[in-house]
N, C-alpha and C positions, 0 to 999 in steps of 0.2 A: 841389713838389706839396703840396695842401691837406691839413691833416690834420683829418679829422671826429673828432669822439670818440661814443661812447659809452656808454650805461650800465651796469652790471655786470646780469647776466642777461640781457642782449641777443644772439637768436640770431643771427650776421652771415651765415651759411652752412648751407643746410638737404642732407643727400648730396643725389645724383644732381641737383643744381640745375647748370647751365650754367656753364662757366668760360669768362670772358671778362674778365678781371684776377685781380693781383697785388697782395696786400695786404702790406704793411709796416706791424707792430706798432710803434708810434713810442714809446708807453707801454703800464703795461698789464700783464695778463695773459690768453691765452684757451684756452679745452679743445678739443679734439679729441675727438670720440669718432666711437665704429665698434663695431657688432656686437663687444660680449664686453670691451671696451677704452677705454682711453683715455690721452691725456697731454698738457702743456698746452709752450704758446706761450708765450714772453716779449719783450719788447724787442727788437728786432732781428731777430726772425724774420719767415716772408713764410710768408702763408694761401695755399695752391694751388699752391708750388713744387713740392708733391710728385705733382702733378695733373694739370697742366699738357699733356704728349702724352697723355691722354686726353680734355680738353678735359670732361670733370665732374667734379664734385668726389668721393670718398667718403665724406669723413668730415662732421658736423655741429661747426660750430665757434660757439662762445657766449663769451660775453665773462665773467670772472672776475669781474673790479674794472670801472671804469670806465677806457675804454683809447682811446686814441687811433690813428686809424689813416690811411699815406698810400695811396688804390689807383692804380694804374697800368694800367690798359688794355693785356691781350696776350691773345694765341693762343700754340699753339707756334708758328706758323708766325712770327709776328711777336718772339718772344722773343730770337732775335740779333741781330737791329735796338735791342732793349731795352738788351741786356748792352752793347753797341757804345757805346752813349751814356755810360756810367758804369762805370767799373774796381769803385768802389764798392758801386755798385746791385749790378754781378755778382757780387762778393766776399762780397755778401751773401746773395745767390740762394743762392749752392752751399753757404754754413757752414752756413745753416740748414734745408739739402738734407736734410746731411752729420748734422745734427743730428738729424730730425726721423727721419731712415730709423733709428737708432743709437735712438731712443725706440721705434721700430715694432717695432724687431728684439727688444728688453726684452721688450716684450708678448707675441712670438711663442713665447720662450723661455719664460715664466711659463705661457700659454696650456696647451701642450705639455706639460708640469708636470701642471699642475693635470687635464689630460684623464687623464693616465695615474694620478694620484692618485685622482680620483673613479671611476673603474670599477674601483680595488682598493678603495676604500670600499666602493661596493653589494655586490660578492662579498663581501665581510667581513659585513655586515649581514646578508647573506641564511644566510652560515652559522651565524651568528651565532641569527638567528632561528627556524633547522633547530633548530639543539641546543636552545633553550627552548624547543620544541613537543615533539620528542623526551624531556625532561625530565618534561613534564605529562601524555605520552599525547596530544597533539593532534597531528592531520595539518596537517603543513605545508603553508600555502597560498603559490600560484603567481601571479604578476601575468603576461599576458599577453604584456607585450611582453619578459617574459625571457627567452623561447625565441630572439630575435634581436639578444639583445644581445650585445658582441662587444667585445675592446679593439683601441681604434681604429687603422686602418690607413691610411697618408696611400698614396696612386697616383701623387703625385709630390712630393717634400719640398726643401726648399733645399739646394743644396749644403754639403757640410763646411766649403768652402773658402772661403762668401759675406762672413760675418763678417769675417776677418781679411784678407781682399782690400780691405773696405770700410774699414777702420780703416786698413789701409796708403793706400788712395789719400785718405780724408780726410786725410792727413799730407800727399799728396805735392801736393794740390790747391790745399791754404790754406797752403802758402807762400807768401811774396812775390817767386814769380819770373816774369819777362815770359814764360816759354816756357809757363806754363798757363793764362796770360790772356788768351788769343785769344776773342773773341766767341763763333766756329762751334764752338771746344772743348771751354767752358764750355756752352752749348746742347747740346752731344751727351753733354754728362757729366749733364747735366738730364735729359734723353731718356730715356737709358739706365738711370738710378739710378730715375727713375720706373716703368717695366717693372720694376722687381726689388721697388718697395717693391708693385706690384701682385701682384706672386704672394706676396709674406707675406703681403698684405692677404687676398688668395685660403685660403689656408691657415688664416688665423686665424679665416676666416668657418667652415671646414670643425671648428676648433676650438671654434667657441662653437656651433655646430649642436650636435657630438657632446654639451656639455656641459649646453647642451638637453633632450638625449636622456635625459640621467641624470638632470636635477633634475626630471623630469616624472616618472618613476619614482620618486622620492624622494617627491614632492607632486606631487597635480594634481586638477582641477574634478570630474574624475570619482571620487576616491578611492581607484580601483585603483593605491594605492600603498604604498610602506617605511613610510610614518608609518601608514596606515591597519592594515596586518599586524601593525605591533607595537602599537600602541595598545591593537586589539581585543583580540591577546595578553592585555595586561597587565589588562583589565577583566572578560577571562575568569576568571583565577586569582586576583584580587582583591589589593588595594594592601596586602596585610600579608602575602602570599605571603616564603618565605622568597627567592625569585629576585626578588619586583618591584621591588626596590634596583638590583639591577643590569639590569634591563628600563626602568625609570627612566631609569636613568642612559645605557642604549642609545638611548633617546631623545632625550634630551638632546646627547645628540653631534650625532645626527642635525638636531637643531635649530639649532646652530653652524654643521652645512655649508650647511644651509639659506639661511643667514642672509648669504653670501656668493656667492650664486649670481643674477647679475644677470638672468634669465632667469625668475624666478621670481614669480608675481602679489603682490606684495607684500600688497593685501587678503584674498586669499583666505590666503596662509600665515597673518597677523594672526587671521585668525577661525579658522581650524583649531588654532590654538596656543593660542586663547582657549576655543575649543571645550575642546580636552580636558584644559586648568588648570579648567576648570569640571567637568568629570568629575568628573577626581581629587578635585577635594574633596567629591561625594555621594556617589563607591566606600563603600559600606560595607564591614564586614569581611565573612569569608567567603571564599571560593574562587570561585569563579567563577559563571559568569551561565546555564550550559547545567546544569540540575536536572531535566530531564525525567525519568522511566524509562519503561520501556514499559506499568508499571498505570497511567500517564498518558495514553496511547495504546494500551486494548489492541483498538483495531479494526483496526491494522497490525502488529501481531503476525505474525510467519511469512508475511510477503509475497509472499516471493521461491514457498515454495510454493503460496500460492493463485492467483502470476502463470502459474509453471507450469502447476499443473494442470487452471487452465482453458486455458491452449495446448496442452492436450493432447500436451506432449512426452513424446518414451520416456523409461523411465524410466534406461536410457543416458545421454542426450541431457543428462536431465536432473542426473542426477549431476555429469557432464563438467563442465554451467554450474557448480552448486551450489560444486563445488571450485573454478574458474575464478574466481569471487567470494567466495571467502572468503579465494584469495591474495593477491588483490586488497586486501581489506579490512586485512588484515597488516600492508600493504605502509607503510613508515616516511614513505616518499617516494613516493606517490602519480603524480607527475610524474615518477619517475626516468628517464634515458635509457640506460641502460643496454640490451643486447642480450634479457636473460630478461623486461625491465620490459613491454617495446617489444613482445615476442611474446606477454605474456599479456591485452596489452591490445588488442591484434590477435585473441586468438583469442575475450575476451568479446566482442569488434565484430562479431565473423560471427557469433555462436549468438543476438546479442541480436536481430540484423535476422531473423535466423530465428524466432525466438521472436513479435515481430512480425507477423511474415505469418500464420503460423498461428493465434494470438490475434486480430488482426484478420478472417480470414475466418468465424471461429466468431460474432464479435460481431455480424457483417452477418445471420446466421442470427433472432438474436434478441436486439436491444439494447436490449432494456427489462432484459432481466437481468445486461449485463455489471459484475462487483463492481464497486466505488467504488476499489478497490488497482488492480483492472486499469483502470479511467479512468486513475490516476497514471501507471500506465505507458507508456501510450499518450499522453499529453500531456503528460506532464516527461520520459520516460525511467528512471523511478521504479523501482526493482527491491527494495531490500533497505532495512529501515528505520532499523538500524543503521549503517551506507555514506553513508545521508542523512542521520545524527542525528536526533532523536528529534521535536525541536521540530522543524524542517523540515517531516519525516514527519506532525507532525500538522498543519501550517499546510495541508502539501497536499491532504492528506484535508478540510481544512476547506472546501476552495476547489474541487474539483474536479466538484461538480455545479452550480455558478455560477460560470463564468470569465466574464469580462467579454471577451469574444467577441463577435461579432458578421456572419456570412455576410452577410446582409443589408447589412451596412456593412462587405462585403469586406474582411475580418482575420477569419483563421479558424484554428481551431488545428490543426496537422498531422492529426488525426485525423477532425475536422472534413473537412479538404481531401479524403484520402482518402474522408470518404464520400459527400461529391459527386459525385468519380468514381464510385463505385461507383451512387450513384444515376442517372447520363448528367448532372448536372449545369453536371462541369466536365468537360475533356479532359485525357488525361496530358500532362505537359509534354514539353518534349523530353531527348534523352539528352544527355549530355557531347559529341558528336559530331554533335548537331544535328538531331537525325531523332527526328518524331514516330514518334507508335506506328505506323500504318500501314506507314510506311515504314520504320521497322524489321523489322515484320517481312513485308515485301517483300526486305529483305535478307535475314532468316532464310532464307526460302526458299530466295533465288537462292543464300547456301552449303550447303544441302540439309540444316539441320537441324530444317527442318520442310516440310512436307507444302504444296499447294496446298490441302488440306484441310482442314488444321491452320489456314492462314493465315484461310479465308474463315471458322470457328467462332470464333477469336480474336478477330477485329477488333472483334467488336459485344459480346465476353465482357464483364463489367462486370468481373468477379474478375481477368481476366488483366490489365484496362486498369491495374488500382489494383497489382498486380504489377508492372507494368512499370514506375509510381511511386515504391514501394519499393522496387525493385532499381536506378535509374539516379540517381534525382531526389534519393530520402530520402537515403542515406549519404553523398554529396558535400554535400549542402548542410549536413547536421547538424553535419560536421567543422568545415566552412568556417565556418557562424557561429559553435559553440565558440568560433572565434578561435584557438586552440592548436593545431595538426593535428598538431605531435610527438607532444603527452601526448596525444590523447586518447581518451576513453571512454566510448561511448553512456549507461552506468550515472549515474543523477544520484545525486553525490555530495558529502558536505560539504564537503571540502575546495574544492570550485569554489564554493562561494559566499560572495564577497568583497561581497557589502552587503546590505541588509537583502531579506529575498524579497518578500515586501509593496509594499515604494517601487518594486522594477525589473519588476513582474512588468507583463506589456504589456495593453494593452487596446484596446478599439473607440476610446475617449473619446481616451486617450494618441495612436492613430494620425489622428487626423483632424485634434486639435490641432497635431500637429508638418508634417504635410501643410497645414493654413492656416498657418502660421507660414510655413512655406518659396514656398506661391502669394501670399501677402501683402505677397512680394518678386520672385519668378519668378513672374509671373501665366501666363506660357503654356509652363509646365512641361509641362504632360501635357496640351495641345490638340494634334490635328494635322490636318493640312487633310484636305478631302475635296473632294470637287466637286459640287455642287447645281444640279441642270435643275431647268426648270417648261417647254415649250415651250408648254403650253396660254395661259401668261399673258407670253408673252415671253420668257422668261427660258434664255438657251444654255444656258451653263459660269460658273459661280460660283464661285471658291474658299472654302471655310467651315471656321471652325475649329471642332473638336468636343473636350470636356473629355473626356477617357476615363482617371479614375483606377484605379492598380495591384492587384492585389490581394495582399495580407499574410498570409502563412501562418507561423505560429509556430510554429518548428522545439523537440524536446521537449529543451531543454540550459538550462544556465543558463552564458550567452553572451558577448562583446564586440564581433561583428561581421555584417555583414547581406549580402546576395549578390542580386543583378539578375539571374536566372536567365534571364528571357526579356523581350523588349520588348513582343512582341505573342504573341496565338494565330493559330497555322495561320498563313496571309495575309492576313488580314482585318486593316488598322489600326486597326481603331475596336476592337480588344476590348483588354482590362485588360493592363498590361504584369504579370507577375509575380515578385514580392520577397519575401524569406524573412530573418527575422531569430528569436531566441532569443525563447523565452515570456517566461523571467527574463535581462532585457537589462542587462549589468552597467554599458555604457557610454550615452551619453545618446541616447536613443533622435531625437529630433529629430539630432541631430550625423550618426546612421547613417542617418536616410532621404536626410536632405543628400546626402552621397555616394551613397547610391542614386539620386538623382535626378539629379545629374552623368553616373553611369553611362548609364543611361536616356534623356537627351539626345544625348550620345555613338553608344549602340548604335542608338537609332532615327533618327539623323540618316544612317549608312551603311544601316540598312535600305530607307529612302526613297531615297539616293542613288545605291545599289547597286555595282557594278564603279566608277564613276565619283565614290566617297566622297571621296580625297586628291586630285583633279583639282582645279588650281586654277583651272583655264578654267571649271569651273560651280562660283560661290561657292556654299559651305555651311559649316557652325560647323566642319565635320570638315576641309574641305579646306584654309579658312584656318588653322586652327587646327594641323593639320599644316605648311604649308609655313611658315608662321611657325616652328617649332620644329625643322622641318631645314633653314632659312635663315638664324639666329637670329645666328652670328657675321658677317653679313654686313650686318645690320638698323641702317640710319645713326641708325636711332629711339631703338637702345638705344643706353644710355648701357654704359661698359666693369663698371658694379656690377651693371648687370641682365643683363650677358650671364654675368658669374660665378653670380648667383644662379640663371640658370637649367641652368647646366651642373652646379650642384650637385642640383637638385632634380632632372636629368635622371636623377642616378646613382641620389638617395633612391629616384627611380620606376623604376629597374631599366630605362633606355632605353625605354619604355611612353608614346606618344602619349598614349594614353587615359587613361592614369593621371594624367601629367602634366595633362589638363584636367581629371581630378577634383579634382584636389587645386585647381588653380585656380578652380574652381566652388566647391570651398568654404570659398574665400576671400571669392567674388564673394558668396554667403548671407550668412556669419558675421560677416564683416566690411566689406566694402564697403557692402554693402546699408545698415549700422548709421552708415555715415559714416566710416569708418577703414580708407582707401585701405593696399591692400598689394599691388595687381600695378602690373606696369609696365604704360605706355600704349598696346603694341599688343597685349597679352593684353587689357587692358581693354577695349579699342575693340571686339576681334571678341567676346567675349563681351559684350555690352551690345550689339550688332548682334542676336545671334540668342537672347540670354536679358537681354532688356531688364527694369530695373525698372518695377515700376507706378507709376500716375502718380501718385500720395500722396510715393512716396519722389523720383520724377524733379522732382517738385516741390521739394522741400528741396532737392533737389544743384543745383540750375537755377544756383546762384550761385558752384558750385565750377567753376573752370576745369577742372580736370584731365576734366569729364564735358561741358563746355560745346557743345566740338564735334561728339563722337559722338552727342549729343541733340538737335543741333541738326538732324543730317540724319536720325536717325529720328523727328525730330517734321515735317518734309518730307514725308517717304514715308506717314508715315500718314494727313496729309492730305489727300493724294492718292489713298491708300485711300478716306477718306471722303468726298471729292469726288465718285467714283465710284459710290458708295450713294446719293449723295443725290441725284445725277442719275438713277439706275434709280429709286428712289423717287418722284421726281417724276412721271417717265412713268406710274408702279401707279395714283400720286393721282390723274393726272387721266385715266387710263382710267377709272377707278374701281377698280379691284382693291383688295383688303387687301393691307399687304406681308404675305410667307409671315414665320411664326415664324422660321425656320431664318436668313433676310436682318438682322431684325430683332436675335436672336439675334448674329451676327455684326459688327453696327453696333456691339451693347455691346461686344462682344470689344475693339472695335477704338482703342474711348474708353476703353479700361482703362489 
């Protein structure tokens, strides 16, 4: 057999590429890697023996040195006919089997290590971080995704007994005896050691995910992280504090682990660490950075009573709160979950929504006079000014008779929304249970807790419709974008604001740019068809696509998560789908409409398809995109890496269809769209079937295989769209007609 060489840094094997030979390293050295891992090839070893009965590769293999190599042409199916020709060839097959599974197994064991090492690190750092806030008087801040962190659990792990099973048959295999050289033996000892080094490979994938998990919370794009919490820390009490030696030097640990965490943006870590060695050197001395007092601010002085007492609560009522937030305020840990924690922040959650209503009905009376404290509260959640800190308290009194709002450009601030309603504007949304107002209370009735009397005064009440608002719509969604649902707490307070208020706080200008960013790649995100007659000029049934953007209501928290509350209003398609994210959005607000807009495609594809959504006899994004994912280990397309990665993202998405295509949507924006393929090729296909790029970007990929085919048939079909315009056009011209706008309209659509 020929042997090719060579050069070092040459990639010979990219994963999930097709195995269709065996490579014999003749010189040489080459690496193996895999998600989280790696280890390398020498002399005598064979590329793809470990691979082989699943006929693709997993790992990427790159050449060392410059390395010489012989291939040989197999399948499994053909690999006893292989081993048959040569005692040698096979003798070689299985040491370097024997070999390479004994290097996998290292990795699996370190992996496993290292998981359970790094999730007693972050608990260590976060207590860690508790006690030097505790130390200063500062409430310890919460990063979001620590309510669901957890040390990791495998659902199915290797046996005890794989190891030493494996070490005794490599002894008994690479003897030189005729009784385990049989062709068909050697081949089933391949078969079968291959299925084993797949489930370590399985596990180890499950092992570098979780480790994922922690180094993003350690560091990440958006800042809600350990390095971010203790930095601030340390800038707060200033670099000659008697603890920033050892806050320091908490950081600096953290920067070690950092540094070993393959999973990690390597330029972003580089500027974050260059970032704050640039700090440290302009900290001046001093204590820290928060000097406000309240003669700094005395227009928010005694908040909490001018919020009351224009709510005109008893003065009961209002005591009740007044104590309810000042235990609050106390409180060392903010976040606690403790039982007392849990129930007194349950019980400021119902007196605030209460507080709420009755503040907001007084304000509909006369809202030329409602205070500038009671705007805060109405649009951050704003209650007490001490709770908020001081500087906060005064940014938001700065800002709260110019938010950068905009109804007119559909982003409106919850307070905003409600007084649409109240004006007949807008309509209430619907409840958790799916039922507009009408129709709720058509149910009231039919359980008899109100009146047919009741029902017909109701309907058109403006005050009951914005009630019904506040009572279904506002307190599910306000949790929900929180992002936190354990901790949380209507009351905006310092502790929740993890980055500057100013850079996250949302806007008319922020939402429209992150909505072109995202149509600039899904061009017919939020089009859906309709149907357009003209009989007067010819014209039957026309299908047309119509742009109908969402409407954005900023819920009053300072937040990391956004909610698709409704696709459409009433039955009508053509009105505004609506979406609710946080005023101060801690996470990147383009990232959260992304997924909102997954959502959105999703929900409004079963809207239109109705009873008939997962049918796959009438194709639609929902139907394919379901029977793909409950057919997925049966699918000849996938290769055996993409059917594991998707049985693990099954679990990340908690068995959720829908989830499962968000998350794949927002691979198709973030990073497909950019050129940096990350789904496999039948998730790719049906999404670029029903959420095709525009044609700027379909242009650039026109040379990548991996999109060649699926644009080849919807650059087909749209021709034949426009075949069809140009023929009905023709006929308009030479009647003489004008084409209608709406035909016109639609041609563009169609050349997007």
């Amino acid at each position: 057999m020929a042997i090719k060489e060579f050069p070092a840094g040459t990639q010979l094997i990219q994963s999930e590429q097709n195995l269709n030979a065996l490579h014999v390293i003749a010189k040489g050295s080459v690496c193996a890697t895999f998600p989280g891992g790696s280890f390398y090839l020498k002399k005598g070893d064979v590329i793809g023996i470990c691979e082989i009965f699943f006929g693709s590769h997993f790992f990427t293999y790159t050449t060392e040195e410059t390395c010489g190599i012989a291939s040989y042409p197999c399948t499994a199916a053909q690999l006893p006919q292989l081993m048959q020709k040569s005692v040698d060839l096979s003798n070689m097959f299985v040491s370097s089997l024997f070999r390479q599974l004994h290097e996998i197994y290292d990795q699996y064991e370190l992996m496993s290590f290292d998981c359970e090492n790094i999730y007693h690190f972050l608990m260590d750092r976060y207590e860690e971080y508790k006690s030097f806030c505790v130390r200063h008087g500062v409430t310890p801040k919460t990063l979001p995704a620590m309510e669901d962190l957890a040390p990791l659990t495998l659902e199915e792990d290797l046996e005890s007994w794989l190891d030493g099973y494996y070490t005794h048959l490599t002894n008994l295999v690479t003897e030189k005896s005729a009784k385990f050289h049989t062709p068909e033996f050697l081949a089933g000892v391949v078969m079968k050691t291959d299925q084993d080094i797949h489930r370590i490979l399985s596990i180890c994938r499950v092992f570098y995910d979780y480790k994922a998990d922690i180094a993003s919370l350690l560091m990440n794009e958006s800042r809600l992280d350990f390095f971010d919490l203790y930095t601030s820390l340390l800038y707060r009490i200033g670099a000659h504090d008697e603890n920033s030696t050892t806050l320091s030097a908490a950081i600096s640990t953290m920067l070690i682990q950092l540094e070993g965490l393959p999973s990690i943006d390597r330029e972003m870590y580089q500027a974050r660490v260059a970032e704050y060695r640039k700090r440290l050197e302009t900290l001046g001395d001093g204590a820290g950075e928060d000097t406000a007092t309240v003669d700094d601010v005395p227009d928010v002085a005694n908040s909490m009573n001018t919020i009351l007492t224009y709510a005109e609560l008893s003065s009961e009522a209002a005591a009740a709160f007044q104590e309810a937030v000042k235990k609050f305020a106390k409180m060392a840990d903010k976040n606690a979950s403790d039982d007392a924690a849990r129930r007194l922040r349950q019980t400021i959650t119902k007196q605030f929504y209460d507080i709420y209503e009755k503040a907001f009905a007084k304000s509909m009376k006369d809202p030329s006079s409602v205070p500038k404290v009671v705007k805060m509260f109405f649009n951050f959640g704003y209650m007490d000014e001490n709770l908020a800190g001081l500087e906060n308290a005064a940014y938001l009194y700065q800002i709260v008779d110019k938010l950068p709002t905009d109804p007119k450009r559909k982003v409106y601030t919850v307070y905003e929304w409600f007084t649409a309603i109240y004006q007949g504007k807008k309509s209430p949304s619907r409840n958790e249970f799916d039922s507009d107002f009408p129709t709720y209370l058509r149910e009231q009735k039919m359980a008899g807790n109100i009146t047919a009397a009741d029902e017909a005064r109701m309907v058109n009440d403006p005050m009951e419709q914005v009630l019904f608002e506040i009572r279904n719509m506002f307190p599910s969604v306000n949790k929900v974008s929180f992002g936190r649902v354990l901790s949380f707490c209507p009351i905006f307070s310092e502790h929740n604001v993890l980055k500057d208020l100013d850079a996250s706080l949302v806007s008319a200008d922020k939402v429209e740019a992150s909505f072109k960013a995202i149509r600039d790649i899904d061009f017919s995100a939020y089009y859906r068809d309709v149907t357009y007659t003209n009989p007067d000029i010819g014209i039957g049934k026309e299908s047309v696509g119509v742009e109908v953007l969402p409407d954005i209501i900023l819920m009053p928290n300072v937040g990391t998560r956004g909610i698709a509350w409704q696709e459409i209003e009433g039955r009508k398609r053509t009105t505004p789908a609506r979406m609710m994210v946080s005023i101060f959005q801690m996470e990147d607000l383009t990232n959260i409409l992304v997924r909102l807009t997954g959502d959105f495609r999703w929900e409004m594809c079963k809207r239109v398809q109705g009873a008939r959504w997962n049918d796959i006899s009438e194709a639609s994004l929902t139907s394919e995109y379901f029977d793909y994912i409950q057919f997925y280990r049966k699918n000849h397309e996938l290769s055996a890496d993409a059917k594991d990665k998707i049985k693990l993202s099954m679990k990340k998405a908690k068995n959720s269809y829908k989830e499962m295509f968000i998350r794949d949507y927002e691979s198709w924006i973030l990073y497909e769209g950019t050129g940096s393929p990350r789904l496999n090729k039948v998730a790719r296909n049906i999404i670029f079937t029903y959420c095709p790029f525009s044609k700027e970007i379909r242009q650039k990929l026109l040379a990548n295989p991996l999109y060649k085919e699926t644009m080849s048939r919807y650059d087909i079909k749209q021709s034949q769209k426009l075949h069809h315009f140009d023929n009905v056009f023709q006929k308009l011209k030479n009647a003489g007609i004008a084409i209608p706008e709406e035909l016109q309209k639609q041609y563009e659509y169609l050349n997007m």
